[in-house]
BALO-10446 format. One line per field, with one value per residue: residue number from 0; z, x, y of N, C-alpha, C, O in turn. Coordinates in nm, 4 decimals, padded with zeros to 6 digits. Each point is the difference from the previous one (the first is absolute). Layout:
<sites>
k (NUM;...)
nz (Z;...)
nx (X;...)
ny (Y;...)
caz (Z;...)
cax (X;...)
cay (Y;...)
cz (Z;...)
cx (X;...)
cy (Y;...)
oz (Z;...)
ox (X;...)
oy (Y;...)
</sites>
This chain:
<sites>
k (0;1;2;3;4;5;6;7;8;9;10;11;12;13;14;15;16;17;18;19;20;21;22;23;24;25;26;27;28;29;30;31;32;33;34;35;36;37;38;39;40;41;42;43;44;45;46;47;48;49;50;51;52;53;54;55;56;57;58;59;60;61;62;63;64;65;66;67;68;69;70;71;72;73;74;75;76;77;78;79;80;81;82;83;84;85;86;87;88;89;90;91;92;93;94;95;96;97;98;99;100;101;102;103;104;105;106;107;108;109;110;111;112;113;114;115;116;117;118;119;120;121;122;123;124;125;126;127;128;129;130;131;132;133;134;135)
nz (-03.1537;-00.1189;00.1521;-00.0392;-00.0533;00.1493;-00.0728;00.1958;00.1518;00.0084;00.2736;00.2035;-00.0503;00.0777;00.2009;00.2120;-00.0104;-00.0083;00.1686;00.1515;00.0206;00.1753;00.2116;00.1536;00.0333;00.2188;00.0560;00.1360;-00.1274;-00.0283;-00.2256;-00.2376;-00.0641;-00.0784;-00.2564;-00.0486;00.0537;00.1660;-00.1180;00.0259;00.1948;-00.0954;-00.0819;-00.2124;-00.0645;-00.1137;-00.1112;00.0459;00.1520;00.0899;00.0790;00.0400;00.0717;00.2207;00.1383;00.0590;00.0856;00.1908;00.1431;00.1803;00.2308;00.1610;00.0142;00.1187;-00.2199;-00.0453;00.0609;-00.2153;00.1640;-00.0705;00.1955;-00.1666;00.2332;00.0232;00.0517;00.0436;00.1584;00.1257;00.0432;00.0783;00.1376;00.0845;00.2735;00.0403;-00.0835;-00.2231;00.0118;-00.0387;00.0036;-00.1263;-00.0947;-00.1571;00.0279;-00.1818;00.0792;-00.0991;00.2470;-00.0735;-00.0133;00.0560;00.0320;00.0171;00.1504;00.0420;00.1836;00.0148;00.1250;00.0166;00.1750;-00.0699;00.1033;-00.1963;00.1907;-00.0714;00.0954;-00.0599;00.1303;-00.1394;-00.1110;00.0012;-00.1180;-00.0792;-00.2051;00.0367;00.0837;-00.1669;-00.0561;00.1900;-00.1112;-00.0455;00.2554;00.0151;-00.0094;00.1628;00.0127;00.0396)
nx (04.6819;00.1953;-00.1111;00.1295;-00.0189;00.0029;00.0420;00.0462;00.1659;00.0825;-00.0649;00.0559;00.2065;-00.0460;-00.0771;00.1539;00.2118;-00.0602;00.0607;00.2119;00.0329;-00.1277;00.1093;00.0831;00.0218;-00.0453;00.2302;-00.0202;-00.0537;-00.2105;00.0424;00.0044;-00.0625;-00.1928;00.0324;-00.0866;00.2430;-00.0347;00.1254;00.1535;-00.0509;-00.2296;-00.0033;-00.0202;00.0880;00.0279;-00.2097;-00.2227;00.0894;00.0339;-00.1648;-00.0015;00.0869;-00.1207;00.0632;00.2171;00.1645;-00.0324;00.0737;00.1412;-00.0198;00.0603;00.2070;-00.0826;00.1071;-00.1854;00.2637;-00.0135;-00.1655;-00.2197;00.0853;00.1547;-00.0995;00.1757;-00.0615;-00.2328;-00.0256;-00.1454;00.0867;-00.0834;00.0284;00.0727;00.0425;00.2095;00.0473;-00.0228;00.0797;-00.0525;-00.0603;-00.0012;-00.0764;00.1178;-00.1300;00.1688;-00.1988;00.0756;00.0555;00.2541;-00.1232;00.2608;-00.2437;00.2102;-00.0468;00.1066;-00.0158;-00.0340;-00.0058;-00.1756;00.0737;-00.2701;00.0180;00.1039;00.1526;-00.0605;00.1926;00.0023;00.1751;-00.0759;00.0123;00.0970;-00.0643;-00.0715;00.1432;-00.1214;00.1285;-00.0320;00.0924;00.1249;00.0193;00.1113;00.0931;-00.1969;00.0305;00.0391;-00.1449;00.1881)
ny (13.5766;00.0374;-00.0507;-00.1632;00.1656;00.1940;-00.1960;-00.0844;-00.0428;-00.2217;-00.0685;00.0561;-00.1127;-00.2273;00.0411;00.0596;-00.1267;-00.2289;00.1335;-00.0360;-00.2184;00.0041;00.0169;-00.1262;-00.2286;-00.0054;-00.0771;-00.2578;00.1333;00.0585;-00.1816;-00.0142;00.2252;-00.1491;-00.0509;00.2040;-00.0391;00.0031;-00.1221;00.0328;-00.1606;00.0768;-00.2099;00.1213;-00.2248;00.1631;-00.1203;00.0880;-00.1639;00.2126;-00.2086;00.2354;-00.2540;-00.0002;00.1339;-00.0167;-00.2032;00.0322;00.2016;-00.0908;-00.1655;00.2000;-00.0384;-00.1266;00.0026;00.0832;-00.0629;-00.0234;00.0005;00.0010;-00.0193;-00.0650;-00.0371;00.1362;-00.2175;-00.0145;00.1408;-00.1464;00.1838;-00.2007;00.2409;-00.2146;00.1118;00.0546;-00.1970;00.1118;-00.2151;00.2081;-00.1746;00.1969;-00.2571;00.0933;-00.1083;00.1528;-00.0432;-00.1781;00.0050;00.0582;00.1946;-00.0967;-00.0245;00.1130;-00.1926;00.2080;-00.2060;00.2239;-00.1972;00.1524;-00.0810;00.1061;00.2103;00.0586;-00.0986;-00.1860;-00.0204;00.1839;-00.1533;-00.0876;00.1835;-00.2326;00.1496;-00.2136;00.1334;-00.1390;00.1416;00.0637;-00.2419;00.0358;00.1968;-00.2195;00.0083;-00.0969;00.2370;-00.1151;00.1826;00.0790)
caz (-00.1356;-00.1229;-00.0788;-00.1714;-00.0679;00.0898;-00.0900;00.0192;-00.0424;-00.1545;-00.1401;00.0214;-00.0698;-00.1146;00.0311;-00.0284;-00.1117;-00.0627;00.0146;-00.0931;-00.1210;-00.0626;-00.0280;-00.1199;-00.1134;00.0304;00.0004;00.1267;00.0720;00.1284;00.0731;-00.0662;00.0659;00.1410;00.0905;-00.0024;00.1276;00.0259;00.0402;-00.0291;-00.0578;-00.0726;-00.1637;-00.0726;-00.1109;-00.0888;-00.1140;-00.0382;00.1112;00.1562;00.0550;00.0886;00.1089;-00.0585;-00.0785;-00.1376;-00.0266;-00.0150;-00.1444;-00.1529;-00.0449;-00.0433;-00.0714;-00.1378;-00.1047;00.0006;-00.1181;00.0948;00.1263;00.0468;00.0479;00.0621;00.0566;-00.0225;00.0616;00.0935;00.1232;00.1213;00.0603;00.1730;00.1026;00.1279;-00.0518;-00.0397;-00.1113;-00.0843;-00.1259;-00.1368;-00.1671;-00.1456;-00.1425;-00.0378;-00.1687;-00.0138;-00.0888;-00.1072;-00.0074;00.0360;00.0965;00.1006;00.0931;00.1040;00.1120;00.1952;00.0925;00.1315;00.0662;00.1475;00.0223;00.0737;00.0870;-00.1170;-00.1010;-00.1136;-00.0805;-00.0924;00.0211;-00.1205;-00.1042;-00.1662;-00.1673;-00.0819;-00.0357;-00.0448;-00.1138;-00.0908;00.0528;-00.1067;-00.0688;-00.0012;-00.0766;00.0702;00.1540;00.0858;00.1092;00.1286)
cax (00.0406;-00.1066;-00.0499;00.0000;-00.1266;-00.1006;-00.1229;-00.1440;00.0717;00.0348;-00.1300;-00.0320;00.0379;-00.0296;-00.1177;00.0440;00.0492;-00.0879;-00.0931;00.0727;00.0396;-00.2049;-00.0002;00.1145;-00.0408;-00.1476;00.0483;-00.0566;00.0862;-00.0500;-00.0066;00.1758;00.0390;-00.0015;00.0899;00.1518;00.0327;-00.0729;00.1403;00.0761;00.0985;-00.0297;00.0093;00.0247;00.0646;-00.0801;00.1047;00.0150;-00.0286;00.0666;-00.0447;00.0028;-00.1519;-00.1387;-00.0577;00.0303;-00.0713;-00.1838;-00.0388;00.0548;-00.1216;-00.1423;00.0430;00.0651;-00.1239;-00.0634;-00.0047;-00.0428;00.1161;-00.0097;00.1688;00.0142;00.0708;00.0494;00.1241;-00.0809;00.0753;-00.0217;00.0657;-00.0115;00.0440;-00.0997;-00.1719;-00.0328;00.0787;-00.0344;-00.0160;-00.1107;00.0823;-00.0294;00.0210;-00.1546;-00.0285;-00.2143;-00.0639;00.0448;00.1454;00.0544;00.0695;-00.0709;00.0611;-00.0486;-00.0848;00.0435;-00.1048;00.0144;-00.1112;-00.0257;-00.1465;-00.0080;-00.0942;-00.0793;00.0009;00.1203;00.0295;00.1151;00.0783;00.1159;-00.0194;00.0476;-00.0014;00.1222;-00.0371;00.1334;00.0610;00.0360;00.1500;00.0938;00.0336;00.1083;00.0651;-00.0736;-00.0295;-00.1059;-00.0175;-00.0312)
cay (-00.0310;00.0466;-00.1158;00.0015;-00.0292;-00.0897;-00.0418;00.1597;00.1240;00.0411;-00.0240;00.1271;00.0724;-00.0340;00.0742;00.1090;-00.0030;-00.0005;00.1074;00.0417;-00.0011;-00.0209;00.1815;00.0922;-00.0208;00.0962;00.1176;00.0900;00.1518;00.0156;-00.0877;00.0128;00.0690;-00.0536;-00.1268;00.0714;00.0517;00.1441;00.0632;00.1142;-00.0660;-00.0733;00.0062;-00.0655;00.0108;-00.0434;-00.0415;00.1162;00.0950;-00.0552;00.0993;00.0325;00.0814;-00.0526;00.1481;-00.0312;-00.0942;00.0532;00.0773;-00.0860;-00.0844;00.0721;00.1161;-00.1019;-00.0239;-00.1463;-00.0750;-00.1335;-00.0447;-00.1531;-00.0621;-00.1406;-00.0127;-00.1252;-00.0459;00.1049;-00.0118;00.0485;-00.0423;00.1222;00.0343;-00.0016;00.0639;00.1224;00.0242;-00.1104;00.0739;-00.0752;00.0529;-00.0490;00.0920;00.0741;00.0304;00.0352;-00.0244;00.0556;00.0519;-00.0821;00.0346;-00.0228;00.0474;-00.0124;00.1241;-00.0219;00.0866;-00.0449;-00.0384;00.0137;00.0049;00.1033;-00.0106;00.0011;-00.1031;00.0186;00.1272;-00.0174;00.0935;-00.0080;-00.0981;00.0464;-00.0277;00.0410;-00.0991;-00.1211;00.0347;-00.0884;00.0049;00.0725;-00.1204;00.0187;00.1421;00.1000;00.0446;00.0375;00.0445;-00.0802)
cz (-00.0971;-00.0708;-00.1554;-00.0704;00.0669;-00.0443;00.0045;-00.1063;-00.1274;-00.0888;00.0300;-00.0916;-00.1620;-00.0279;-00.0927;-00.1286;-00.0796;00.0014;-00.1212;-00.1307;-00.0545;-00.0141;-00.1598;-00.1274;-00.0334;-00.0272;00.1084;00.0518;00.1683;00.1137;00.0498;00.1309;00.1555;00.0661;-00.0280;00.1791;-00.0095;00.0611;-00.0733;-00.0325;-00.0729;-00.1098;-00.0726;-00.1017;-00.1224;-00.1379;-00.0469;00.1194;00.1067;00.0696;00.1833;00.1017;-00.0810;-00.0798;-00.1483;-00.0428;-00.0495;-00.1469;-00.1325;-00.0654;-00.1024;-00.1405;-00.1280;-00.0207;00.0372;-00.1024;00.0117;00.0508;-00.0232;-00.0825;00.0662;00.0819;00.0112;00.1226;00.1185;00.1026;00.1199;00.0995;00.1543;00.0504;00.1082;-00.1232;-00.0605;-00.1191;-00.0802;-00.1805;-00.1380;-00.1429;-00.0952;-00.0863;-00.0868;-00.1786;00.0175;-00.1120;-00.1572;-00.0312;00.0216;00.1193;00.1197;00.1398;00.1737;00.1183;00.1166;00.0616;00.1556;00.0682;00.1323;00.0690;00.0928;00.0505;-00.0840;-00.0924;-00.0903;-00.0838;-00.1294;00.0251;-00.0788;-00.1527;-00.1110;-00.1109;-00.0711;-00.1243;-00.0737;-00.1480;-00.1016;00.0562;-00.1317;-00.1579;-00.0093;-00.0197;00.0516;00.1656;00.0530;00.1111;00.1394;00.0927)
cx (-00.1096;-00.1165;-00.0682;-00.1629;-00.1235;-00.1311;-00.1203;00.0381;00.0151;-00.1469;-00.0563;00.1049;-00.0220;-00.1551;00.0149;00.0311;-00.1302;-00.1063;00.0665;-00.0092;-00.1496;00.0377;00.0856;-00.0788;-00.1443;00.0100;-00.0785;00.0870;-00.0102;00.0504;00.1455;00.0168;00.0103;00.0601;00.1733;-00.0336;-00.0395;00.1312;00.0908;00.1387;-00.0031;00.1013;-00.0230;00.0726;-00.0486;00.1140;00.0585;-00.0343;00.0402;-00.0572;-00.0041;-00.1212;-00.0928;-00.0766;00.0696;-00.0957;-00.1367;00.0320;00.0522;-00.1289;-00.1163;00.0100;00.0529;-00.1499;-00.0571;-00.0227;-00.0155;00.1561;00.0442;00.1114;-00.0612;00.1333;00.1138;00.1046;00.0078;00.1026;-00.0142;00.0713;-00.0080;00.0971;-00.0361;-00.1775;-00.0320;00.0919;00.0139;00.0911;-00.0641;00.1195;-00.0477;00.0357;-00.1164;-00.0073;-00.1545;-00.0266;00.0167;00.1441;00.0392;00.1400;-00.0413;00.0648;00.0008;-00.0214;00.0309;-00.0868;00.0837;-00.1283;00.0309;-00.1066;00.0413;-00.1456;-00.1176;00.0054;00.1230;00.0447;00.0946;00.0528;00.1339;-00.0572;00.0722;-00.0416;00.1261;-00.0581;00.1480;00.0604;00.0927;00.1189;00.0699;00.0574;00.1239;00.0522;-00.0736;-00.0075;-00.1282;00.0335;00.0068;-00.0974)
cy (00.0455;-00.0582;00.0788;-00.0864;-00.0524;-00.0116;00.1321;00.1393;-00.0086;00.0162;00.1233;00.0862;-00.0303;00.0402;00.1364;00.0139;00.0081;00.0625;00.1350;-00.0158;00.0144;00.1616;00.0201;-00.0418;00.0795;00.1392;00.1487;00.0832;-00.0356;-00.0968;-00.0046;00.0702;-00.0162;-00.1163;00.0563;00.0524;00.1530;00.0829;00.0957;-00.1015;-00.1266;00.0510;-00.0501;00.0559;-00.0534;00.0222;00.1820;00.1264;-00.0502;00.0996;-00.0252;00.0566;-00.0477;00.1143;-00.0272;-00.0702;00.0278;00.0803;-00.1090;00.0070;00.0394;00.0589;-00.1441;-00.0539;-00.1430;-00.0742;-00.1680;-00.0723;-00.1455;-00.1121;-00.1455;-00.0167;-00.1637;00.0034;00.1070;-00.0851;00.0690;-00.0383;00.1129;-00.0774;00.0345;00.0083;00.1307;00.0886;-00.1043;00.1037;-00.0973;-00.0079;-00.1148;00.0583;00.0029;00.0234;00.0497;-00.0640;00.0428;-00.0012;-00.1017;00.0591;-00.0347;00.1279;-00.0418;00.1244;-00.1190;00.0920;-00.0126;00.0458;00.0363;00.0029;00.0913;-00.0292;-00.0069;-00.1316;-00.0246;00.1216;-00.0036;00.1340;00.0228;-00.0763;00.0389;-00.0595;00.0110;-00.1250;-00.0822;00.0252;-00.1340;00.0594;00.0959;-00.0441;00.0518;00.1289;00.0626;-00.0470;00.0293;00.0559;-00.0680;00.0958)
oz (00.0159;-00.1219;-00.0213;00.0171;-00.0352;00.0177;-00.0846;-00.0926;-00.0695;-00.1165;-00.0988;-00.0224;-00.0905;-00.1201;-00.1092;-00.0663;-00.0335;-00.0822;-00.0936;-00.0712;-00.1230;-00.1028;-00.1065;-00.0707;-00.1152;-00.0320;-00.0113;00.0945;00.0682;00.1211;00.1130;00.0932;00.0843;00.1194;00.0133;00.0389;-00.1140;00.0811;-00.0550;-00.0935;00.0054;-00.0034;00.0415;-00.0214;00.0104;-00.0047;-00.0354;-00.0238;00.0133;00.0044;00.0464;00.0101;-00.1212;-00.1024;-00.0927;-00.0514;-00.1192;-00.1113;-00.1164;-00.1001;-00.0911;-00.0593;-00.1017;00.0789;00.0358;-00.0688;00.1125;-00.0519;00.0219;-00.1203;00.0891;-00.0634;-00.0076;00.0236;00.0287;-00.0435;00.0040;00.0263;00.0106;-00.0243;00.0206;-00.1065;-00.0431;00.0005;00.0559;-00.0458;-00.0214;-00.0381;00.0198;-00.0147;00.0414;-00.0590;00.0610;-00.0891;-00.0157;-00.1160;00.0427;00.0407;00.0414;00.0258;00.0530;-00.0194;00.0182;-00.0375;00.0449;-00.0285;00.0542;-00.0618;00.0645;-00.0258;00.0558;-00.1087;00.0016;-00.0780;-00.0165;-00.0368;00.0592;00.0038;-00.0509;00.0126;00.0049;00.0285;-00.0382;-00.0956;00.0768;00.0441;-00.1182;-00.0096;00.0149;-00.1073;00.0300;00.0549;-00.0656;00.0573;00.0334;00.1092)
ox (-00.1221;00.0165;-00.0762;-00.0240;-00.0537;-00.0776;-00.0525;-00.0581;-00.0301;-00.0289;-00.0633;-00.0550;00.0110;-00.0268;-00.0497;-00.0802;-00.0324;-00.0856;-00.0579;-00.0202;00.0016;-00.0348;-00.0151;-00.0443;-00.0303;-00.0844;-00.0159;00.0672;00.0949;00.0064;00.0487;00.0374;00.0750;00.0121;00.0962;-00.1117;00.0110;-00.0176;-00.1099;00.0755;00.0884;00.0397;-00.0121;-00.0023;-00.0375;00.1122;00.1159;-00.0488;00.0050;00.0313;-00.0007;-00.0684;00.0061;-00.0611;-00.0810;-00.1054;-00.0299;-00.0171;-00.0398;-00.0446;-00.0607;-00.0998;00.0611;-00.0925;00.0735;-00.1012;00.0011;00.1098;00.1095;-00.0066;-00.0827;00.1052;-00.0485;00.0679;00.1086;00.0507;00.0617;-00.0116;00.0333;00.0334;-00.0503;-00.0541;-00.1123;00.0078;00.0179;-00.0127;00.0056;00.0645;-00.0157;00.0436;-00.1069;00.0795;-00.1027;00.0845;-00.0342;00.0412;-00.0752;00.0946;-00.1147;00.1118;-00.0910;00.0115;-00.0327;-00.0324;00.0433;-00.0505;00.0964;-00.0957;00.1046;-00.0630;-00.1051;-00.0560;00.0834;-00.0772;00.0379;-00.0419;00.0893;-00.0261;-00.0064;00.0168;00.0799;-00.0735;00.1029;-00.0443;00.0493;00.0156;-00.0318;00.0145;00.0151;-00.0102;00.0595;-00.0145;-00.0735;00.0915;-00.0968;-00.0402)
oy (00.0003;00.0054;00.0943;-00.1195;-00.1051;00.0940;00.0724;00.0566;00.0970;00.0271;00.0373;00.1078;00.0827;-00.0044;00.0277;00.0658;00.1140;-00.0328;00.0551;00.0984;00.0044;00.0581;00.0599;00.0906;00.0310;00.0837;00.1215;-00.0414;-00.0389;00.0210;00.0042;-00.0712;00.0494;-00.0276;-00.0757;00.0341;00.0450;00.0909;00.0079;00.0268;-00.0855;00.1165;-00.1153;00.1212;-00.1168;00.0503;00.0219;00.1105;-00.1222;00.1189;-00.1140;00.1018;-00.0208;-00.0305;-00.0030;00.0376;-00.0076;-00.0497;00.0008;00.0560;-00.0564;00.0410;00.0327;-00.0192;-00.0919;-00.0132;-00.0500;-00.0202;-00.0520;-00.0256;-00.0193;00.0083;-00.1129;00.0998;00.0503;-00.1033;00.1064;-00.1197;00.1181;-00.1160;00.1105;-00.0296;00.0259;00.1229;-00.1082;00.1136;-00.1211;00.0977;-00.1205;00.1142;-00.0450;00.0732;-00.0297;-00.0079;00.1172;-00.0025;-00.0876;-00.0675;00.0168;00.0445;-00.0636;00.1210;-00.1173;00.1127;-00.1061;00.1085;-00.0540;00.0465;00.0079;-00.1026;-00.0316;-00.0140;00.0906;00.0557;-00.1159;00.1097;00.0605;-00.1202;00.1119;-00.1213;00.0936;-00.0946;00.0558;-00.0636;-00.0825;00.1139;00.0131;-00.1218;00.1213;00.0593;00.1035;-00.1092;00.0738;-00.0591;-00.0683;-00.0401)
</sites>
């Protein structure tokens, strides 16, 4: 049977997560790049890009400006599977804005430790106002 949240594990992915989030806001290229899966069938989707394979991912990284990152996280959620798969999700305001956004992680551990083998950004759009359509 599956066991769902085994105390060690969530604190080794909640480890992970928060190593994550000291890069992004640091805006460590080097680091970012290393807790992404080293796979070709990694992805991420982002509010303005869908990218493919960790080689994307990386040039995203390298190639976007270092602007300040730093986002207060809200209503964060860890949740593993068995021992070796976990997914992370939150939501996120930067600093200054009142847009909130959120970011799903799927978590694998490889022989290198916790990985993020799937990640999306998206941010929470104000509901439609009468008469207007949104995109499914």
């Amino acid at each position: 049977m599956l066991e769902i949240n085994i105390p060690e594990i969530v604190a080794e992915v909640t480890d992970a997560f928060m190593r994550y989030e000291r890069a992004l806001i640091a805006n460590d290229v080097a680091e970012l790049d290393a807790l992404f899966w080293h796979s070709a069938h990694t992805l991420r989707f982002g509010i303005f890009e869908n990218l493919y394979g960790h080689d994307a991912i990386a040039s995203f990284r390298s190639g976007r400006p270092a602007i300040d990152l730093t986002r207060r996280l809200m209503n964060t959620a860890i949740i593993t599977y068995g021992r070796d798969m976990a997914t992370a999700n939150t939501e996120f305001q930067r600093l200054g804005s009142t847009a909130t956004g959120r970011q799903s992680h799927v978590w694998v551990r490889t022989d290198d430790g916790w990985r993020i083998a799937a990640a999306h950004v998206s941010l929470l759009l104000p509901p439609p106002q009468p008469g207007q359509t949104v995109g499914s």
